[in-house]
LUMDOTOR-893304 format. One line per field, with one value per residue: residue in one letter; x, y, z of N, C-alpha, C in turn. Coordinates in steps of 0.05 Angstrom, whole numbers, always signed. Atoms other than C-alpha are relative to their C-alpha. Layout:
BEGIN
res a/...
n_x X/...
n_y Y/...
n_z Z/...
ca_x X/...
ca_y Y/...
ca_z Z/...
c_x X/...
c_y Y/...
c_z Z/...
//
This chain:
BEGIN
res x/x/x/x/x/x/x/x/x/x/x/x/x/x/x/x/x/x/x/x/x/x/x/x/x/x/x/x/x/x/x/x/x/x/x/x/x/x/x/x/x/x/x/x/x/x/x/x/x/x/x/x/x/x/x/x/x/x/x/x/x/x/x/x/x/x/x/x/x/x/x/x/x/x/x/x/x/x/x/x/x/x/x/x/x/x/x/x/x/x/x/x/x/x/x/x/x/x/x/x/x/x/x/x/x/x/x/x/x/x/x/x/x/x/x/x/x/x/x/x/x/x/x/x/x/x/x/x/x/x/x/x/x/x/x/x/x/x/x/x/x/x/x/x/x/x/x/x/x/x/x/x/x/x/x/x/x/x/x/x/x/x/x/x/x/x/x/x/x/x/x/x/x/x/x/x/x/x/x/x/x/x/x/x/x/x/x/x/x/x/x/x/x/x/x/x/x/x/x/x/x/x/x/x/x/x/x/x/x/x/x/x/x/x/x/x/x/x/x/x/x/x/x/x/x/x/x/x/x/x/x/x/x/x/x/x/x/x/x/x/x/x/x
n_x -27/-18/-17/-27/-17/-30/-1/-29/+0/-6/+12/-18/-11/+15/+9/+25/+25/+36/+15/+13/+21/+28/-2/+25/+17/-9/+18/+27/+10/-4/+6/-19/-4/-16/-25/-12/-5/-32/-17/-5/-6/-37/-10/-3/-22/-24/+1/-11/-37/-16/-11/-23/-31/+1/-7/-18/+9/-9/+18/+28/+15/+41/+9/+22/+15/-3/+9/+31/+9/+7/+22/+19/+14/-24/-9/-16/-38/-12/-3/-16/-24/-1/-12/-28/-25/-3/-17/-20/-1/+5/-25/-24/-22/-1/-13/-15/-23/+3/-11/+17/-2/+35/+2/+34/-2/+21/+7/+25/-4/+21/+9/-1/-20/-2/-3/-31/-14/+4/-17/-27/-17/+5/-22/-28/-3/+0/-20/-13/-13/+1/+21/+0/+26/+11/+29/+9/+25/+11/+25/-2/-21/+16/-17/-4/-11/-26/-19/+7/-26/-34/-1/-7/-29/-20/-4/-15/-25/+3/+1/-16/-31/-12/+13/+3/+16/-5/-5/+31/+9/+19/-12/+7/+9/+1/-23/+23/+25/+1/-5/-35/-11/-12/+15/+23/-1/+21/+21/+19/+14/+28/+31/+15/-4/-19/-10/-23/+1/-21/-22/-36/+1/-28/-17/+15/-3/+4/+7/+15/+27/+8/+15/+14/+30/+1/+11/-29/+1/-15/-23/-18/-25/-2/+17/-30/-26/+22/-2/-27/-11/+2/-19/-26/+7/+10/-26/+2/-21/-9/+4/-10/+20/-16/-1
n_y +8/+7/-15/+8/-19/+8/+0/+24/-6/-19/-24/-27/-17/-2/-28/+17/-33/+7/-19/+14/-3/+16/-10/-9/+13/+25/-20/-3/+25/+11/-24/-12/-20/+4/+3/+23/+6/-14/+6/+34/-1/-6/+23/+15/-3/+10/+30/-9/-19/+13/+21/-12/+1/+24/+7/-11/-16/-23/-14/+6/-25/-8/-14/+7/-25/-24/-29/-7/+12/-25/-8/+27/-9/-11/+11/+28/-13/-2/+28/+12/-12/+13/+21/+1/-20/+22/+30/-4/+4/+32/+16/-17/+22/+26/+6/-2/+29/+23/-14/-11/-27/-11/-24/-19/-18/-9/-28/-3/-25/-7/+13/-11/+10/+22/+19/+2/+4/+30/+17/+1/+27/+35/+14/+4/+29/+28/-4/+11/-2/+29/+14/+27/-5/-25/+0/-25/-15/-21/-12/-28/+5/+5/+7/-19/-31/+11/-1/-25/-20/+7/-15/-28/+3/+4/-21/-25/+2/+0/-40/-10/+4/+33/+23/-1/+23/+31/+14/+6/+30/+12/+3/-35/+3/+6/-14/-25/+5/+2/+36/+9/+21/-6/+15/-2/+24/+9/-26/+11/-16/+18/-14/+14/-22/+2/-19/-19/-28/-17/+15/+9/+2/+4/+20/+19/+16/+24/+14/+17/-3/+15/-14/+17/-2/+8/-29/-7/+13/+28/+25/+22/+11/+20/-5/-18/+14/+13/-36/-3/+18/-5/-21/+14/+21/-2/-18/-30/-2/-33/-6/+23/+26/+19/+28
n_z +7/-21/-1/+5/-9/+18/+29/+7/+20/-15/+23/-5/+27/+19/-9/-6/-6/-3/-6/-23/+2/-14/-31/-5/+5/-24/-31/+3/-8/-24/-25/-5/+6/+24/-17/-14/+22/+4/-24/+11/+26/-9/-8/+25/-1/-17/+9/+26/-4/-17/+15/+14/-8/-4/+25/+2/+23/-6/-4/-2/+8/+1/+13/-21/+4/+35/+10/+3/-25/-21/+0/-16/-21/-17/-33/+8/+11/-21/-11/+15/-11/-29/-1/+11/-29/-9/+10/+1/-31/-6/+21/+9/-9/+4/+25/-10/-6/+26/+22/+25/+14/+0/+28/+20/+24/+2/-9/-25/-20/-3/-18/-26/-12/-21/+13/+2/-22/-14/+16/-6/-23/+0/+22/+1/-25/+10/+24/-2/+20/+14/-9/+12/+30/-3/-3/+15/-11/+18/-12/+15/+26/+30/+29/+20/-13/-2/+39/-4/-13/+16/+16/-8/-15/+25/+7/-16/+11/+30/+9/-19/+8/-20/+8/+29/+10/+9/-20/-1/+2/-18/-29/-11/-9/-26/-14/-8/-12/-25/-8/+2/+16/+32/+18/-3/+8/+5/-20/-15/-7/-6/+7/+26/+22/+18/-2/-17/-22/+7/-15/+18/+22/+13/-11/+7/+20/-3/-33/-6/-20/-14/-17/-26/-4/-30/-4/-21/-25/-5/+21/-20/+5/+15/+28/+15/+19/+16/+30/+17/+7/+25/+19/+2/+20/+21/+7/+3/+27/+4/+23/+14/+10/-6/+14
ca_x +1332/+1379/+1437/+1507/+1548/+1615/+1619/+1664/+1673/+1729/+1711/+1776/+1792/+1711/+1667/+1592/+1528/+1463/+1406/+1373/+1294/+1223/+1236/+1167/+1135/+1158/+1129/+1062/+1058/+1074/+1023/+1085/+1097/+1154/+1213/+1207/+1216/+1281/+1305/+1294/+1325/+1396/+1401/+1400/+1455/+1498/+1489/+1511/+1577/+1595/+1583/+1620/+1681/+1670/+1678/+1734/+1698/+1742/+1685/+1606/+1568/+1496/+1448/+1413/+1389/+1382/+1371/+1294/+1288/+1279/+1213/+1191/+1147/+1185/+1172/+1199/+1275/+1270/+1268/+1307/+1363/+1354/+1372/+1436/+1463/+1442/+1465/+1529/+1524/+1509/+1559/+1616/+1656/+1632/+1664/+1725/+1739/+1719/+1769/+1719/+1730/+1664/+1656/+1596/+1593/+1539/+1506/+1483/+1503/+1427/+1422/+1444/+1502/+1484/+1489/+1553/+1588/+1573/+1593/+1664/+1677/+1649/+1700/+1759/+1750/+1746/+1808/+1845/+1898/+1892/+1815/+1795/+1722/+1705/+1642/+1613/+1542/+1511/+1474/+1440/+1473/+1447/+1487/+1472/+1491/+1548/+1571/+1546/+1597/+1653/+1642/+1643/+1708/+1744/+1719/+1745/+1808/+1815/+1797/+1856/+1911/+1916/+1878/+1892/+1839/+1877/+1891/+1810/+1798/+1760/+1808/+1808/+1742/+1734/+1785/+1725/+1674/+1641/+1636/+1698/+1706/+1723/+1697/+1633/+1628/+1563/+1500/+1445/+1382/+1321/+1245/+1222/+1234/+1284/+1314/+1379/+1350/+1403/+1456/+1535/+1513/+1577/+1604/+1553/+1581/+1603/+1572/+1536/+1458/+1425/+1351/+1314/+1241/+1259/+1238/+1306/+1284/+1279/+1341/+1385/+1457/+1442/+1402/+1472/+1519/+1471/+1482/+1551/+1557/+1523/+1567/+1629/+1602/+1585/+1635/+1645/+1667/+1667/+1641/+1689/+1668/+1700/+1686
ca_y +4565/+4540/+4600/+4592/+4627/+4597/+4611/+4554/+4599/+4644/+4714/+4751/+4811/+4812/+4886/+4862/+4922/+4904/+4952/+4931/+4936/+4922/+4955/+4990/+4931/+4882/+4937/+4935/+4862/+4856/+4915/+4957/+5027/+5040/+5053/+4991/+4966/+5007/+4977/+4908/+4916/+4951/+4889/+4849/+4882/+4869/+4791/+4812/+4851/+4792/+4734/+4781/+4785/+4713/+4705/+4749/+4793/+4857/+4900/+4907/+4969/+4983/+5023/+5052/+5124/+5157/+5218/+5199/+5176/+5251/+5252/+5196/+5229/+5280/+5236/+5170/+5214/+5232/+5165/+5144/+5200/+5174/+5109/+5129/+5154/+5101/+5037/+5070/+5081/+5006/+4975/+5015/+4973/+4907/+4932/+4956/+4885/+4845/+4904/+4932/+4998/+5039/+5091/+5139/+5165/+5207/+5274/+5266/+5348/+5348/+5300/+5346/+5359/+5304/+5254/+5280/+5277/+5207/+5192/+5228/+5189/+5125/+5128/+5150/+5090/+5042/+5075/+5012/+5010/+4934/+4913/+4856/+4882/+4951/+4968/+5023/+5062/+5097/+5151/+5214/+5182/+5177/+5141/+5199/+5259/+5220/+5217/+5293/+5312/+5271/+5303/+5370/+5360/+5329/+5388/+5442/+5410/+5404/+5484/+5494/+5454/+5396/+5346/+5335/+5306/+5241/+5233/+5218/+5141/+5094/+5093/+5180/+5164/+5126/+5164/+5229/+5187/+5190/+5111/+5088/+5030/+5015/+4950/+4931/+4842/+4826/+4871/+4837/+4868/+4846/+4855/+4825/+4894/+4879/+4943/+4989/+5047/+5093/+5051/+5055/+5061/+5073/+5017/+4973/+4951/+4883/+4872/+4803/+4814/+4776/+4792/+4766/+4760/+4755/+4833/+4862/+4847/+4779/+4759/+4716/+4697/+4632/+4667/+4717/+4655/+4624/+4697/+4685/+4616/+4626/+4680/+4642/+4588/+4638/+4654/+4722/+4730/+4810/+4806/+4752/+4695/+4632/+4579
ca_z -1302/-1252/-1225/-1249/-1204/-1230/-1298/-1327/-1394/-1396/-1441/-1425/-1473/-1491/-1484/-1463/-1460/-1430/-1447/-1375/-1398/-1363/-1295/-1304/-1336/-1274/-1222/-1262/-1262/-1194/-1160/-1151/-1157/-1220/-1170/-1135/-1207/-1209/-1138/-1165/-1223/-1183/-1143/-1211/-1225/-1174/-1189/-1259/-1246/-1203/-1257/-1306/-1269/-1257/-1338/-1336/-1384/-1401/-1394/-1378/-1407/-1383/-1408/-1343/-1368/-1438/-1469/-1489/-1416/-1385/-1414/-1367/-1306/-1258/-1199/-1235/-1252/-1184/-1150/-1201/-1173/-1106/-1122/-1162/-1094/-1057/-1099/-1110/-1029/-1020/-1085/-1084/-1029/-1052/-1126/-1086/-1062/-1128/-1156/-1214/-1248/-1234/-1305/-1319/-1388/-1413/-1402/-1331/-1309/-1303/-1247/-1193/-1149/-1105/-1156/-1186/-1127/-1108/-1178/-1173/-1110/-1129/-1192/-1159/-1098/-1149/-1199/-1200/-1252/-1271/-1256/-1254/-1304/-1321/-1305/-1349/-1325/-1387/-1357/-1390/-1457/-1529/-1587/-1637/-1588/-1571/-1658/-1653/-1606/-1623/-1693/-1663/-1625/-1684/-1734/-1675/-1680/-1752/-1748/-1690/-1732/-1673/-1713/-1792/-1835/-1857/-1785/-1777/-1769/-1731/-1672/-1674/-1666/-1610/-1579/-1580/-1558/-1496/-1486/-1460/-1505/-1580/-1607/-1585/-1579/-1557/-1534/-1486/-1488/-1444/-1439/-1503/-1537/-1612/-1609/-1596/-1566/-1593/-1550/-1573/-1640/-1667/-1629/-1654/-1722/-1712/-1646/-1633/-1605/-1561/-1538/-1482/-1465/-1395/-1358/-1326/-1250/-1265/-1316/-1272/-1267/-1300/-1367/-1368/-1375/-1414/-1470/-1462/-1471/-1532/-1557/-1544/-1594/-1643/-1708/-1714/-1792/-1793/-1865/-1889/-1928/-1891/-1941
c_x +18/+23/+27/+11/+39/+3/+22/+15/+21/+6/+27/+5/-36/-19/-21/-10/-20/-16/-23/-37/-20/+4/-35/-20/-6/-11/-25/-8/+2/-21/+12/+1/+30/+29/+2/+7/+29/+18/+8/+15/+33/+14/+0/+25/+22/+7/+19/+27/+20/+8/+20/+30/+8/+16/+25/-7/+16/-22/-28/-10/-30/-6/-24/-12/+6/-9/-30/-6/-10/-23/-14/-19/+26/+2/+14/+27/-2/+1/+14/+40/+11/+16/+26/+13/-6/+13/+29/+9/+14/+23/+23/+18/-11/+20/+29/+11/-7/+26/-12/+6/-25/+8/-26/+12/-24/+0/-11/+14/-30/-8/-4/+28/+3/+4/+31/+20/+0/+15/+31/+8/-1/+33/+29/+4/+4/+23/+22/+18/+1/-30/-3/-23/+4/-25/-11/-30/-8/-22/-5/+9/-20/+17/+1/+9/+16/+19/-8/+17/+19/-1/+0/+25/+15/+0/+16/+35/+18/+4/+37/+32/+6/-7/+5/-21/+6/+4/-35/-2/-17/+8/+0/-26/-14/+2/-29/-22/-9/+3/+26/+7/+1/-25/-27/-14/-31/-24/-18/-24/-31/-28/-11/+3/+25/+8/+21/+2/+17/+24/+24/-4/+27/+17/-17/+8/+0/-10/-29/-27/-12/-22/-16/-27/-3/-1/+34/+0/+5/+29/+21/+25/+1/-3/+31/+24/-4/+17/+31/+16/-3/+9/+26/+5/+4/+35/-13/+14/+4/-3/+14/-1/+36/+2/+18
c_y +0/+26/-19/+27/+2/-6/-15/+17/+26/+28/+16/+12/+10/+20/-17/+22/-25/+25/-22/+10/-15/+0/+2/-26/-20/+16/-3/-25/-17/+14/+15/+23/-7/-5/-25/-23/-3/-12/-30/-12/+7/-29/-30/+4/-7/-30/-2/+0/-29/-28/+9/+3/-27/-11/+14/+22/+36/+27/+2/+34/-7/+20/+12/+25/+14/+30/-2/-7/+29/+8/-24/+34/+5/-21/-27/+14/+1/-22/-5/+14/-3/-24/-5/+0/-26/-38/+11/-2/-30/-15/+4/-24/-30/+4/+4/-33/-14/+17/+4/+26/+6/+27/+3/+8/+9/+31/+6/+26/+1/-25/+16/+1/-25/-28/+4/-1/-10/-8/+11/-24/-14/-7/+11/-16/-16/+8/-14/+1/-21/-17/-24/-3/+25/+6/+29/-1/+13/+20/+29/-7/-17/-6/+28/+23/-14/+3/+37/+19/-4/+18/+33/+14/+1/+28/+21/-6/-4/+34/+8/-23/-29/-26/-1/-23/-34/-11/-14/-35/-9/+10/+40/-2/-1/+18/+39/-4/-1/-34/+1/-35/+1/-28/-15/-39/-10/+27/-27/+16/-18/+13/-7/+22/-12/+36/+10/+21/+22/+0/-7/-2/+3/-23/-36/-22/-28/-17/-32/+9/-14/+15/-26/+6/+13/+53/+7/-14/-33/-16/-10/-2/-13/+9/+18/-26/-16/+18/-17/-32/-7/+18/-18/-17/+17/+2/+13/+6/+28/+1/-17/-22/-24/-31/-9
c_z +25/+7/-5/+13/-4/-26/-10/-29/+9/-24/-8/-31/-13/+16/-4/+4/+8/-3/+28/-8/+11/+28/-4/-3/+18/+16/-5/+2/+27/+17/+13/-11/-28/+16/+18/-21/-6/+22/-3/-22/+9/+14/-18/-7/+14/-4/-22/-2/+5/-19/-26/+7/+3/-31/-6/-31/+4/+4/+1/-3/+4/-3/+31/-5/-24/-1/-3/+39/+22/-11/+16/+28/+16/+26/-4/+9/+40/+18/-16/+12/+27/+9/-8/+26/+20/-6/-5/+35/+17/-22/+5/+21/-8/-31/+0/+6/-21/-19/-31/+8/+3/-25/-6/-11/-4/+7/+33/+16/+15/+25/+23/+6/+17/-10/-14/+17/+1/-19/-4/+19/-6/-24/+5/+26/-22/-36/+3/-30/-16/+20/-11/-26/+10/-8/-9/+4/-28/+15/-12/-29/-24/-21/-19/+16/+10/-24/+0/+12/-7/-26/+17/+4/-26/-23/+17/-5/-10/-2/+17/-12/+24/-8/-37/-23/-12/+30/+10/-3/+14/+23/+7/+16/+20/+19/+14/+9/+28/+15/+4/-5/-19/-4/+19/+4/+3/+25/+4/+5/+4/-5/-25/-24/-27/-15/+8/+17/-4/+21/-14/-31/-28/-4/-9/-28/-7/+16/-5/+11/+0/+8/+11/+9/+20/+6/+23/+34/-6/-19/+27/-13/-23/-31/-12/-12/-19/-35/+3/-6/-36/-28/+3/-19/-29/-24/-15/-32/-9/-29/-19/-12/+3/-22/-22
//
């Protein structure tokens, strides 16, 4: 498929997830160790970010480390922690001058200090007040221990009088979630897998999904404006009967 690097389509206002899948399976079909999988797969990304801001898409959520993901092999996580620190190393001033919001959510205390560190700095270099995309990292992060906590929170402060049960809605919700977004427009998920993976599951309700054969290293520019040309088309009736 040809690259589209000028996306003629313009998204603004619309929240976009990729679960990025088939790092490992692209290293095995290449005679590649798994991490050169993972290296091929960061510089996909960057492509990404860039036709997203291109669409003027208000936000881009990836999915680059879960909760089932810390039973992978210790020496994968740790190449895998290597590379956090390094593509943040290597991105961070290119997302500086495109002006992108850099946001991890998730549980990642268990990476290390050397990884939380990188990611403080990286997200207060790139704490612009009016980005042009915000670029959300899922890392360490599980849809249901995400509704798990928020519920926790909300009960505690229910118990402590700061929260009253009619005050409880969607938007409270949100508001306790770790994701830092609300509605949810279209998810992209590659690798041939038809699955969520326990990804924004909350946020998932009305969301559009899109899956892709194609193995994360190789999805291309072109195949992303491709997704969102085809979401732009779609209508979204939120349960409504238009006829």
């Amino acid at each position: 498929m040809a690259e589209s690097k000028q996306p003629s389509i313009n998204l603004s206002g619309t929240n976009v997830a990729i679960i990025m899948d088939g790092n490992g399976r692209w290293a095995k079909k290449n005679s590649l160790n798994v991490t050169s999988g993972h290296e091929r797969g960061v510089d996909v990304v960057r492509k990404i970010v860039e036709s997203a801001a291109k669409a003027h898409l208000e936000s881009l959520s990836l999915y680059a480390f879960s909760t089932e993901n810390w039973s992978r092999p210790k020496k994968e996580i740790l190449g895998i922690k290597k590379l956090i620190i390094s593509a943040i190393d290597s991105q961070v001033p290119e997302l500086i001058n495109q002006k992108v919001r850099l946001n991890f959510f998730g549980d990642y205390s268990s990476f290390g200090d050397g990884v939380i560190g990188a990611i403080d700095e990286a997200q207060k270099a790139t704490a612009f007040q009016d980005p042009k995309l915000k670029l959300n990292i899922a890392l360490g992060y599980g849809g249901r221990a995400d509704i798990i906590e928020a519920t926790k929170l909300i009960a505690n402060d229910i118990k402590l009088e700061k929260l009253s049960v009619e005050d409880v809605s969607n938007e409270t919700i949100f508001k306790y979630l770790k994701a830092p977004i609300n509605e949810l427009d279209l998810l992209i998920r590659t690798g041939g897998d038809r699955r969520i993976s326990n990804f924004l599951l909350y946020h998932l309700a009305y969301t559009e999904i899109q899956f892709s054969k194609t193995l994360w290293p190789d999805f291309t520019e072109g195949e992303f404006v491709k997704c969102l040309e085809v979401f732009s088309k779609t209508e979204r009736r939120f349960g409504k009967r238009t006829l």
